[in-house]
C-alpha positions in Angstrom: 203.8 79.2 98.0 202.2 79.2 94.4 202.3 75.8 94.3 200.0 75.4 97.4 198.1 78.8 96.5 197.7 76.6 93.0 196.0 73.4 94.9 194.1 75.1 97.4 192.7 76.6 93.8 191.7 73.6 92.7 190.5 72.2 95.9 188.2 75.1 96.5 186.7 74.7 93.1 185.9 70.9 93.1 185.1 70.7 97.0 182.1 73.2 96.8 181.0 72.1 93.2 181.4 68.6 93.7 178.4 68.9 96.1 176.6 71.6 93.9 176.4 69.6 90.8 174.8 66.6 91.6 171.5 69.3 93.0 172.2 71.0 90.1 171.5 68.2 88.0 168.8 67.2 90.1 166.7 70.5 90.8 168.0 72.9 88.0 168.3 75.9 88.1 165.9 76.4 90.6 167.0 79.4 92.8 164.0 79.6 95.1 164.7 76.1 95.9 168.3 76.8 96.5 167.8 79.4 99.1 165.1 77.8 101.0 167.4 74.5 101.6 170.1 76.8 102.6 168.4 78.6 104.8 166.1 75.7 106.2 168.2 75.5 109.5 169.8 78.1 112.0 173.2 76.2 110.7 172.4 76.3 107.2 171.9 79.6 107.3 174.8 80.4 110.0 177.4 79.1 107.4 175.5 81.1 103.8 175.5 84.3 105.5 178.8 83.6 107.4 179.9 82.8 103.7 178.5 86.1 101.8 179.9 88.5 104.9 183.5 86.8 104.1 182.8 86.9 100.4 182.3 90.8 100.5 185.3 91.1 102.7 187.3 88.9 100.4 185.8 91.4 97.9 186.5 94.5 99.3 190.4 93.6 100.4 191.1 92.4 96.9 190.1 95.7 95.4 192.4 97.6 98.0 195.2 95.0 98.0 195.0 94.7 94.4 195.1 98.6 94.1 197.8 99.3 96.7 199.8 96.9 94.7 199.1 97.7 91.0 198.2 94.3 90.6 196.0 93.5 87.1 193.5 91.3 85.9 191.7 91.9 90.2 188.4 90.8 88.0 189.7 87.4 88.0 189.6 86.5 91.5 186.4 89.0 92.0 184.8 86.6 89.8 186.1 83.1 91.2 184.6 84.5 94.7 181.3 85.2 92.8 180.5 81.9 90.9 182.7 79.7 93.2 183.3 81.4 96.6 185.5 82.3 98.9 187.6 79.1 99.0 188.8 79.3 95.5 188.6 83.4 95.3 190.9 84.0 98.2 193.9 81.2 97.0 193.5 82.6 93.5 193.9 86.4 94.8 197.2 85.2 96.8 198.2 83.1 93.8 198.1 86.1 91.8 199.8 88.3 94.4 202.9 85.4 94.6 203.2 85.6 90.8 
């Protein structure tokens, strides 16, 4: 299982950024701009706050998970969900749990 927690790792890192980068490079850092494209539609915004609930979830479970079973280093994971999402947080939390 580490072996798949590993790739689902890297694809949920280069899926999501591989689409972020090229706005980034075009528009900057340009939060404003970033949130009103997101939430510009009822899907758009259907999928960012269907994102941040399961983000605070995935937050929340890794803290008691992590906890429950003296697991170290929980910042890791807390961090990947923050600054990449859920898709690389959640296989890097089980990755860590399988090691």
């Amino acid at each position: 299982m580490k072996y798949f927690y590993g790739v689902l790792c890297l694809l949920g890192a280069l899926l999501p950024y591989g689409m972020f980068v090229p706005w980034l490079i075009e528009n900057g850092i340009n939060i404003s701009l970033l949130v009103a494209e997101a939430a510009s539609t009822r899907i758009g915004a259907f999928a960012w706050l269907d994102v941040l609930v399961s983000a605070v979830v995935l937050i929340v479970f890794i803290l008691v998970e992590g906890a429950r079973m003296r697991m170290k280093k929980l910042w890791l994971p807390i961090l990947g969900t923050c600054a990449i999402g859920v898709s690389f947080g959640l296989p890097l939390f089980q990755l860590q749990r399988e090691l």
